[in-house]
KOLRO-205758 format. One record per residue (C-alpha): residue in one letter; x, z, y; residue number from 1. Coordinates in steps of 0.5 Angstrom, whole numbers, plus 2048, in hexadecimal, padded with zeros to 3 digits. Layout:
! residues N
<node guro="A" X="X" Z="Z" Y="Y" nudo="NUM"/>
...
! end
This chain:
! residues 286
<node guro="X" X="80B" Z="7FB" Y="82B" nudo="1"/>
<node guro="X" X="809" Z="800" Y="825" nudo="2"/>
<node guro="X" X="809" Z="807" Y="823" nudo="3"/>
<node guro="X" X="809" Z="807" Y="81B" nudo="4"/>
<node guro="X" X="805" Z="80E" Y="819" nudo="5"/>
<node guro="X" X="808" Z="811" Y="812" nudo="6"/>
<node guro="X" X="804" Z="819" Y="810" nudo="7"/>
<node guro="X" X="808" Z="81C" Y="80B" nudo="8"/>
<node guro="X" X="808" Z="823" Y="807" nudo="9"/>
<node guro="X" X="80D" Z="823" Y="803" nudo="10"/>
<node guro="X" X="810" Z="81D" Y="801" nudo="11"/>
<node guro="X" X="818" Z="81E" Y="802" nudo="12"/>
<node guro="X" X="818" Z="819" Y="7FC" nudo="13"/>
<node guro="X" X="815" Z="814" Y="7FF" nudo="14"/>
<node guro="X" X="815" Z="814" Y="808" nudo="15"/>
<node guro="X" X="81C" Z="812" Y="809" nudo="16"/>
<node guro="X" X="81B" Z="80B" Y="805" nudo="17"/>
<node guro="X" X="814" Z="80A" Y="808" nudo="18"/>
<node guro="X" X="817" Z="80B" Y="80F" nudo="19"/>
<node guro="X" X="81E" Z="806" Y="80D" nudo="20"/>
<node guro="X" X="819" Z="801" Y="80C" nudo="21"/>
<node guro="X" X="814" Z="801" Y="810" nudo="22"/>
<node guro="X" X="819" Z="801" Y="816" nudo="23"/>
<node guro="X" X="81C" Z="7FB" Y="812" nudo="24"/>
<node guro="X" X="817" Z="7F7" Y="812" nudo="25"/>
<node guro="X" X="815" Z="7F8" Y="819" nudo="26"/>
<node guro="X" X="81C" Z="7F6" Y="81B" nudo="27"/>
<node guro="X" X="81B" Z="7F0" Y="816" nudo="28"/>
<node guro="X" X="814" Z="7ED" Y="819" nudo="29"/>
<node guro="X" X="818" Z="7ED" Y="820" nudo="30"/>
<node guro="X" X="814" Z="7F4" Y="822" nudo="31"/>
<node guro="X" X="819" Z="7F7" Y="827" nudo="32"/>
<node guro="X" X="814" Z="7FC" Y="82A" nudo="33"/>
<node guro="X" X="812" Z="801" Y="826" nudo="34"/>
<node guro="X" X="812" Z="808" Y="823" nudo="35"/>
<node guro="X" X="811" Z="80C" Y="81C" nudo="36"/>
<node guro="X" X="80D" Z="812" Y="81D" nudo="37"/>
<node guro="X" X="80D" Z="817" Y="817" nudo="38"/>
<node guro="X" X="809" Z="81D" Y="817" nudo="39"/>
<node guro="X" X="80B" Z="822" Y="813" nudo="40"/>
<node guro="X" X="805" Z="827" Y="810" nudo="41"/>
<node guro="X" X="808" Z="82D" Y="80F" nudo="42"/>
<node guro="X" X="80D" Z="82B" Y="809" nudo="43"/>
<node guro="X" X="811" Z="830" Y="806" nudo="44"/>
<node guro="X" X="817" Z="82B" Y="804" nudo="45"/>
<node guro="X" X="81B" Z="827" Y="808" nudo="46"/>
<node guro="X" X="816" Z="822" Y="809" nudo="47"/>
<node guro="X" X="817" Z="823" Y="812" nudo="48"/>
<node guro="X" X="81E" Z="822" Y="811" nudo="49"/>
<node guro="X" X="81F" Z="81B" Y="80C" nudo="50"/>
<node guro="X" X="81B" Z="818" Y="811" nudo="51"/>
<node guro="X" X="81F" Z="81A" Y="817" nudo="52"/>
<node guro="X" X="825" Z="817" Y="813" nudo="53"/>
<node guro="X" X="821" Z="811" Y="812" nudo="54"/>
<node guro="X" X="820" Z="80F" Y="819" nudo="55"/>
<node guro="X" X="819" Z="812" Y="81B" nudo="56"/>
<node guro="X" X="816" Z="817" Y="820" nudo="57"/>
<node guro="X" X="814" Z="81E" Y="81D" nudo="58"/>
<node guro="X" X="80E" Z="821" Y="81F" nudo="59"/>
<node guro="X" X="80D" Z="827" Y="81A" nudo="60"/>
<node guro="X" X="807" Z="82B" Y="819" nudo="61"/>
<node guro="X" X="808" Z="832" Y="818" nudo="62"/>
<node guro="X" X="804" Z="833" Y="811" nudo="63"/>
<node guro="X" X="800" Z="82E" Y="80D" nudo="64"/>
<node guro="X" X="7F9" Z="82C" Y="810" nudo="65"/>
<node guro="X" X="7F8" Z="825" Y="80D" nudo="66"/>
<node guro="X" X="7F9" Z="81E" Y="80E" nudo="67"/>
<node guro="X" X="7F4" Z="81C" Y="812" nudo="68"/>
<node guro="X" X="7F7" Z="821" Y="818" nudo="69"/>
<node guro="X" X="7FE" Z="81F" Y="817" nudo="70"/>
<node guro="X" X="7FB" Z="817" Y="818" nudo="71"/>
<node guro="X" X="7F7" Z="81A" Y="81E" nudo="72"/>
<node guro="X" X="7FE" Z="81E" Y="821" nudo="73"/>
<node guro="X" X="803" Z="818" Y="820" nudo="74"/>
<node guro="X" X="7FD" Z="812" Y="822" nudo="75"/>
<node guro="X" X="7FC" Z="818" Y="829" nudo="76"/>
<node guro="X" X="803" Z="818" Y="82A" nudo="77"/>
<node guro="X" X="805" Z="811" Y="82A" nudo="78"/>
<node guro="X" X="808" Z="80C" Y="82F" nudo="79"/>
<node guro="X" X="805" Z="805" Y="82D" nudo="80"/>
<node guro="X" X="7FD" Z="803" Y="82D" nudo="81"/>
<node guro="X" X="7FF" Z="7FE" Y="827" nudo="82"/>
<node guro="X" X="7FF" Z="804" Y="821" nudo="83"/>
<node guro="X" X="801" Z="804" Y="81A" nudo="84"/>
<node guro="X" X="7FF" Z="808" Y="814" nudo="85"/>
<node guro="X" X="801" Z="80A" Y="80D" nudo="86"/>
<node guro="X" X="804" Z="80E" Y="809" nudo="87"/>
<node guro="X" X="80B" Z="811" Y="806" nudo="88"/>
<node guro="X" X="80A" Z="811" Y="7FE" nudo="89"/>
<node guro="X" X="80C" Z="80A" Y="7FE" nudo="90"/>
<node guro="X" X="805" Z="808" Y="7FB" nudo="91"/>
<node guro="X" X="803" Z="803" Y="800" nudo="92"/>
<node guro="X" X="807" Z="7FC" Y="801" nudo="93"/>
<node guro="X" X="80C" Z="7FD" Y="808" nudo="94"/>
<node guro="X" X="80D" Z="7F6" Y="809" nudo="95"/>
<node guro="X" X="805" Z="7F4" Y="80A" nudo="96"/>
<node guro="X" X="807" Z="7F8" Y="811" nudo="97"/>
<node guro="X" X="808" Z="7F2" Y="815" nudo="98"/>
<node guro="X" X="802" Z="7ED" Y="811" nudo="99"/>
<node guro="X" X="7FD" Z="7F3" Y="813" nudo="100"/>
<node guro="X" X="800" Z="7F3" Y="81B" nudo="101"/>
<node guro="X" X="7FF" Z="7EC" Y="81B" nudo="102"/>
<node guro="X" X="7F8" Z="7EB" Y="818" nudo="103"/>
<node guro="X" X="7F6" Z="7F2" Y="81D" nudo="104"/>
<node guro="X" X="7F9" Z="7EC" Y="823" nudo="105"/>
<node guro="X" X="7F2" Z="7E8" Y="821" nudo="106"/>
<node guro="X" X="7ED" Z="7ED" Y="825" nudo="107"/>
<node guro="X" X="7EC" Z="7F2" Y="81F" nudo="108"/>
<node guro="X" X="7EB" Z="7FA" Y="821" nudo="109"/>
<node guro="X" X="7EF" Z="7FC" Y="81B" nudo="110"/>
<node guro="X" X="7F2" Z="7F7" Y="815" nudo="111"/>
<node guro="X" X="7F3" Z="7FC" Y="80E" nudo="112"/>
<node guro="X" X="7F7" Z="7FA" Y="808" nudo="113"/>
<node guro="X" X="7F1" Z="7FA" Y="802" nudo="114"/>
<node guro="X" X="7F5" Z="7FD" Y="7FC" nudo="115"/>
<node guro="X" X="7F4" Z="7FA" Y="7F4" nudo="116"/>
<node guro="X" X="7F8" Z="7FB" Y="7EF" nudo="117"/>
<node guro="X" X="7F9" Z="800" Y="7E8" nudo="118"/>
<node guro="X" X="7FB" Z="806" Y="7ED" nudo="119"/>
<node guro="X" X="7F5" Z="805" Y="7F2" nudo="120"/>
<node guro="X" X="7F1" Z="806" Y="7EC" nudo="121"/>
<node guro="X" X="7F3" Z="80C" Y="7EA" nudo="122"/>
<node guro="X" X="7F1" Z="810" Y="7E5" nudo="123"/>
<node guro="X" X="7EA" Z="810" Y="7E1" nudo="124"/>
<node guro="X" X="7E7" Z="815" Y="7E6" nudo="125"/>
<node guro="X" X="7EA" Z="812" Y="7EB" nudo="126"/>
<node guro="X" X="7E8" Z="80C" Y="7EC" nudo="127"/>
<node guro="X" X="7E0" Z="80E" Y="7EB" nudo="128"/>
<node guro="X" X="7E1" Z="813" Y="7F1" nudo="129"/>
<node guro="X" X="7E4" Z="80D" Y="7F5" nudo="130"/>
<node guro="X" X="7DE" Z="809" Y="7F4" nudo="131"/>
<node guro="X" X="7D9" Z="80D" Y="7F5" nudo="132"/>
<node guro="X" X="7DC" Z="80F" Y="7FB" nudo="133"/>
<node guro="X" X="7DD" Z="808" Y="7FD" nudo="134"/>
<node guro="X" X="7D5" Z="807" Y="7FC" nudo="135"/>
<node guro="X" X="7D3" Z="80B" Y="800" nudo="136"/>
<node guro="X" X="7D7" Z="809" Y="806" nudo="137"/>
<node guro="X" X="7D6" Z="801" Y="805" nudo="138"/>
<node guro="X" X="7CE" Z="805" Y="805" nudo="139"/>
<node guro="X" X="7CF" Z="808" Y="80B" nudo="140"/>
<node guro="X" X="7D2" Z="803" Y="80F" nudo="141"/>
<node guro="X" X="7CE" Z="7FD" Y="80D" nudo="142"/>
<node guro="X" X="7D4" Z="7F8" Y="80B" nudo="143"/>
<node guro="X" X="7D9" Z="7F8" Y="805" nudo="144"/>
<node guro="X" X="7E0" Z="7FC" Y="806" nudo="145"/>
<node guro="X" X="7E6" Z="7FA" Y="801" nudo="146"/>
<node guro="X" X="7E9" Z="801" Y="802" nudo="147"/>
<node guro="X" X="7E6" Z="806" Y="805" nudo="148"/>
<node guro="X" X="7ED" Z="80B" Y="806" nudo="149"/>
<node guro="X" X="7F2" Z="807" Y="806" nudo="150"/>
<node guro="X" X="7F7" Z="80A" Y="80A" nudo="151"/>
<node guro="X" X="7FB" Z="804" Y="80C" nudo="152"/>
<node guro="X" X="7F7" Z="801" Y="813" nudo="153"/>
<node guro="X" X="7F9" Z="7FE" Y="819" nudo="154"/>
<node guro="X" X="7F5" Z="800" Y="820" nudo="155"/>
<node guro="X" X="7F5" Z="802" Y="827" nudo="156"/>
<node guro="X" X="7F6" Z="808" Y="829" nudo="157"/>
<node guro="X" X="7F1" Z="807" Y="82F" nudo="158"/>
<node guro="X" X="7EC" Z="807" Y="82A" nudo="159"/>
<node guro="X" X="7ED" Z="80C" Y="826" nudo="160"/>
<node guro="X" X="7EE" Z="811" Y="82B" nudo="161"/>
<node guro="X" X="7E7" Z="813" Y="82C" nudo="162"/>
<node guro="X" X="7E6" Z="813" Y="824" nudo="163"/>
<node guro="X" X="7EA" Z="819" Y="823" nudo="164"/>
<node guro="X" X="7E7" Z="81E" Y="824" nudo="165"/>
<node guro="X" X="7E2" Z="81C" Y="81F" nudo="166"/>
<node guro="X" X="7E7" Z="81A" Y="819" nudo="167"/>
<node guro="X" X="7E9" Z="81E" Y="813" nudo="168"/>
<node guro="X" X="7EF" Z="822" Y="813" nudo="169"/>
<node guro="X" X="7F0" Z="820" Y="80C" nudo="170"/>
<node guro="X" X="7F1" Z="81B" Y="807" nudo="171"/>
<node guro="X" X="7EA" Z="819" Y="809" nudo="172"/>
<node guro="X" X="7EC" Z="817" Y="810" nudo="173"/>
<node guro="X" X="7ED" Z="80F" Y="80F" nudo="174"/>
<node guro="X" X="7E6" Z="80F" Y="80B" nudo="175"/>
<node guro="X" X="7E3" Z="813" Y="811" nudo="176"/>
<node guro="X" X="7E7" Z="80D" Y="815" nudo="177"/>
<node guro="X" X="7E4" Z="808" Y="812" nudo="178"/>
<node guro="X" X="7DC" Z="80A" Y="813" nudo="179"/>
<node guro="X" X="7DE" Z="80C" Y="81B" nudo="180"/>
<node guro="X" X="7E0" Z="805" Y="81C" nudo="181"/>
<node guro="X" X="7DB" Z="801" Y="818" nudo="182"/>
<node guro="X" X="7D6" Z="805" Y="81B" nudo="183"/>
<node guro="X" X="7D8" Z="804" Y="822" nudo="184"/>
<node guro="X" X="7D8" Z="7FC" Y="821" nudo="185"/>
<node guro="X" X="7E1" Z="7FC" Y="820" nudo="186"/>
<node guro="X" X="7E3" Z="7F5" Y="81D" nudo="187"/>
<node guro="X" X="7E6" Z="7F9" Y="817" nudo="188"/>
<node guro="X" X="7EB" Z="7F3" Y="813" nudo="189"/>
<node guro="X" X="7EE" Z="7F4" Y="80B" nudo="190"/>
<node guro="X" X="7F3" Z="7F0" Y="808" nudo="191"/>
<node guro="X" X="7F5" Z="7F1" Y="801" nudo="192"/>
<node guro="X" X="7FB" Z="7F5" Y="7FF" nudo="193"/>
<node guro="X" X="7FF" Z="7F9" Y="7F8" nudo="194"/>
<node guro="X" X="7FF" Z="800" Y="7F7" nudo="195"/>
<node guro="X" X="805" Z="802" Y="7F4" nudo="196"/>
<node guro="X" X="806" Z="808" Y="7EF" nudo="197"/>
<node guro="X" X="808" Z="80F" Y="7F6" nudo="198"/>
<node guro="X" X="80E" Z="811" Y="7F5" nudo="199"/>
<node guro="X" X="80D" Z="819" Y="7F4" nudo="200"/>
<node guro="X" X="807" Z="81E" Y="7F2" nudo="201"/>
<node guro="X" X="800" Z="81D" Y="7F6" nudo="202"/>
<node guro="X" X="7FE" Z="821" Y="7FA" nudo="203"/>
<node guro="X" X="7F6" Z="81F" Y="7F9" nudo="204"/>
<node guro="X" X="7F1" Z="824" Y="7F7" nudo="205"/>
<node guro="X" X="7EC" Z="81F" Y="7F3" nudo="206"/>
<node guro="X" X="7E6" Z="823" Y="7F3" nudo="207"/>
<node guro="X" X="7E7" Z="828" Y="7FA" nudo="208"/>
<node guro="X" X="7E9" Z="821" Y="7FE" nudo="209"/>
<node guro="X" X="7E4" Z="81D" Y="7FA" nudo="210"/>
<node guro="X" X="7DF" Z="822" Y="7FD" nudo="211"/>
<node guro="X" X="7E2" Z="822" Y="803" nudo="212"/>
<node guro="X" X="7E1" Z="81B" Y="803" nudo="213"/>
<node guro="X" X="7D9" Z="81B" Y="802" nudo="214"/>
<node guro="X" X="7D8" Z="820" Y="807" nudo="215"/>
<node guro="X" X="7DB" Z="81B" Y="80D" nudo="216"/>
<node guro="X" X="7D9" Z="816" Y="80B" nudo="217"/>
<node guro="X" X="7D1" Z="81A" Y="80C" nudo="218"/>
<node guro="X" X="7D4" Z="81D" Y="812" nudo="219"/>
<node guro="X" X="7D6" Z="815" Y="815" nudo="220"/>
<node guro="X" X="7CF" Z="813" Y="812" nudo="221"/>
<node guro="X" X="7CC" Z="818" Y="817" nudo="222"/>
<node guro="X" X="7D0" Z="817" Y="81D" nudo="223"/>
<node guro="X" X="7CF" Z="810" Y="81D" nudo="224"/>
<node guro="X" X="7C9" Z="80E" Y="81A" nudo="225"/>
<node guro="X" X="7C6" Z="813" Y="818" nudo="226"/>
<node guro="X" X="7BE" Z="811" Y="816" nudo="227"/>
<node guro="X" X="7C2" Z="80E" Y="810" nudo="228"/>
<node guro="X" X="7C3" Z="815" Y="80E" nudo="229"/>
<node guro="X" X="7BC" Z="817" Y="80F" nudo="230"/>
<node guro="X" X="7BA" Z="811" Y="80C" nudo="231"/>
<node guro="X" X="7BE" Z="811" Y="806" nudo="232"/>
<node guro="X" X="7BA" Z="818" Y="805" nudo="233"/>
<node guro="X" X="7B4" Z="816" Y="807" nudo="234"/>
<node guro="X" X="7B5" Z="811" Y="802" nudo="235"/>
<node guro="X" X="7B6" Z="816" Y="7FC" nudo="236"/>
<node guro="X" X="7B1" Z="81A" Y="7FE" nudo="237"/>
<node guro="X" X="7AC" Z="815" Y="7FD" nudo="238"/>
<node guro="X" X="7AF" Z="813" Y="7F6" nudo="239"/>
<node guro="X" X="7AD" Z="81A" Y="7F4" nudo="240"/>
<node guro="X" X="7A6" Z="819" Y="7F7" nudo="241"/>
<node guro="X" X="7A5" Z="813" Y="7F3" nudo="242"/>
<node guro="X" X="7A7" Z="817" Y="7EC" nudo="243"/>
<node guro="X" X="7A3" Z="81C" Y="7EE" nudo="244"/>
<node guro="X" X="79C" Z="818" Y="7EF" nudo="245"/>
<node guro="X" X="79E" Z="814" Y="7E9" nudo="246"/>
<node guro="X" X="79F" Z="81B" Y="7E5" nudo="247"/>
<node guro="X" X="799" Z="81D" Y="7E8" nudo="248"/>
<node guro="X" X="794" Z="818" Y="7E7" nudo="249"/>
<node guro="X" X="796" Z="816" Y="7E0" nudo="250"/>
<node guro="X" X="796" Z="81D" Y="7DD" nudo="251"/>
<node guro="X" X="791" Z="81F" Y="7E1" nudo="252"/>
<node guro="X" X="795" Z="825" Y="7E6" nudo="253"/>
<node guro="X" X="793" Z="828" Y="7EB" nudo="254"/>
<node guro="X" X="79A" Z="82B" Y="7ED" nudo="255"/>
<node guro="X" X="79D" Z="824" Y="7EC" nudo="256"/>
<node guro="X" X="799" Z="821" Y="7F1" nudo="257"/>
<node guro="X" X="799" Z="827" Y="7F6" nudo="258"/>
<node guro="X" X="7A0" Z="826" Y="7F6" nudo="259"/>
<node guro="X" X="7A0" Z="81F" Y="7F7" nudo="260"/>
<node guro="X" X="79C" Z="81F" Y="7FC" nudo="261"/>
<node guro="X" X="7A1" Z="825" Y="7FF" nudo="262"/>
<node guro="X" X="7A7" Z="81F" Y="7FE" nudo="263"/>
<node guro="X" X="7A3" Z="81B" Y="802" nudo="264"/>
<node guro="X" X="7A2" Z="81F" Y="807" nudo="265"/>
<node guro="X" X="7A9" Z="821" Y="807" nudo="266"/>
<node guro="X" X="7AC" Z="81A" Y="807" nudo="267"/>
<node guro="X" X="7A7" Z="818" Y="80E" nudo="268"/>
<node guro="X" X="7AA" Z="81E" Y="811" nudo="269"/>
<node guro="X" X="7B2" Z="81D" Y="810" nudo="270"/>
<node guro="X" X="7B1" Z="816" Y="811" nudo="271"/>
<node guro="X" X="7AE" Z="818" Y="818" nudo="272"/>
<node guro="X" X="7B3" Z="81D" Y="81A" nudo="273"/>
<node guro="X" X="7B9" Z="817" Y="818" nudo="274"/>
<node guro="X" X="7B6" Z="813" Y="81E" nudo="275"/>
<node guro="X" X="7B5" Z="818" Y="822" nudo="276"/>
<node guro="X" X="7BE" Z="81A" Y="821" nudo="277"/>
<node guro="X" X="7BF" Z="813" Y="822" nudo="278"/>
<node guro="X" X="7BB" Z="813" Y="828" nudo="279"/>
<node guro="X" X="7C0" Z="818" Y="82A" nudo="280"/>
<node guro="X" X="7C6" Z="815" Y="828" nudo="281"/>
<node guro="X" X="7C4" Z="80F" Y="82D" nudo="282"/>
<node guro="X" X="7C3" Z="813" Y="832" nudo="283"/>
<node guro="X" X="7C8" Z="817" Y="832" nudo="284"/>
<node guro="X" X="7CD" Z="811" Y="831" nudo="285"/>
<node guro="X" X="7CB" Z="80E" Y="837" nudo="286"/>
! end
């Protein structure tokens, strides 16, 4: 039993063919019960009834509010526990579907299609972006992650429910996804898979979603752990101290001193309040 979990904006071009085929498929590797969700984010073309046409339930949202509200809308409404993920452009491989409900049978919280090829690198900007922001969530939960955003997943909608309200509406929604399970302790699984060429225009905002990205990613890191925050700036402010005392000492600055002692001072100071917010995020865990 599987609800398979399709958010679109405007993608007519491609709906149909996705849904077509990840009915066959099921059918294909003996899933006699299952549903397709398709979640329709406001589109203003005629997304709602290709997928209709192709066999999948519609739910559809009035305006356009983002990815990851639509993902949260179809996961909400779904029949079965056992969920599937992924998107209508064509860029993921639908066939790796039946691979990935296996592997999720092996006692893993979530199984995600890591991504490779020319078009998951993506442009010269891009890719940097994409690393950076990898860093920091590899950083931030203490283990490395092939894709942090990949959105083709498997997983329990038992689990996730309580996640929800926590989670990004937008294009950031599987990468808050990702800290929150493997910040809670979840098996979170990877298994290799092609990105192909989306079939139609993107609808990512590099810069504004990238940042997007950034601030979730610090919102995960207080939430869940949040002396590494305190930490990390209690870090950076005794960097500055260091430079300030070596600046002072060799030139003979009083004001470099006085700030590096200051830098200290505030170090100790940030440090200490990222234990008192992480003695309060136990006791109110409990």
């Amino acid at each position: 039993m599987v609800s398979v979990i399709i958010p679109s904006y405007n993608e007519s071009n491609a709906i149909g063919l996705t849904v077509t085929s990840v009915k066959q498929i099921l059918v294909n590797a003996n899933y006699d019960d299952f549903e397709i969700i398709v979640v329709d984010d406001g589109s203003s073309d005629d997304t709602a009834e290709k997928a209709r046409e192709a066999g999948a339930c519609v739910i559809q949202h009035p305006h356009n509010i983002g990815y990851g509200r639509a993902l949260k809308t179809g996961i909400i409404e779904s029949k079965f526990d056992t969920v599937v993920i992924t998107d209508s452009d064509g860029t993921y491989p639908i066939d790796q579907i039946p691979l990935l409900l296996q592997l999720y049978t092996k006692g893993f919280d979530m199984i995600v299609g890591a991504r490779s090829g020319n078009y998951y690198k993506g442009s010269a900007i891009k890719w940097p972006m994409r690393l950076l922001l990898r860093f920091l969530v590899e950083w931030t939960a203490g283990r490395s992650i092939p894709d942090i955003n990949s959105g083709l997943r498997v997983f329990s909608k038992k689990t996730i429910i309580s996640f929800l309200p926590h989670l990004c509406d937008t294009f950031s929604f599987t990468t808050s996804m990702t800290l929150a399970y493997m910040m809670t302790g979840r098996f979170v699984g990877y298994h290799n898979i092609s990105y192909e060429e989306r079939i139609g225009k993107s609808h990512v905002k590099l810069w504004s979603d990238s940042f997007k990205t950034l601030q979730f990613i610090i919102q995960a890191i207080a939430y869940y752990n949040p002396l590494k925050l305190f930490m990390l700036l209690s870090l950076f402010c005794f960097f500055i101290a260091l430079i300030s005392v070596t600046i002072g000492v060799l030139f003979n600055i009083a004001t470099g001193f006085v700030m590096g002692v200051a830098a200290i001072v505030s170090s100790i100071i940030i440090f200490s309040i990222g234990l008192l917010a992480e003695i309060l995020r136990q006791i109110l865990s409990k």
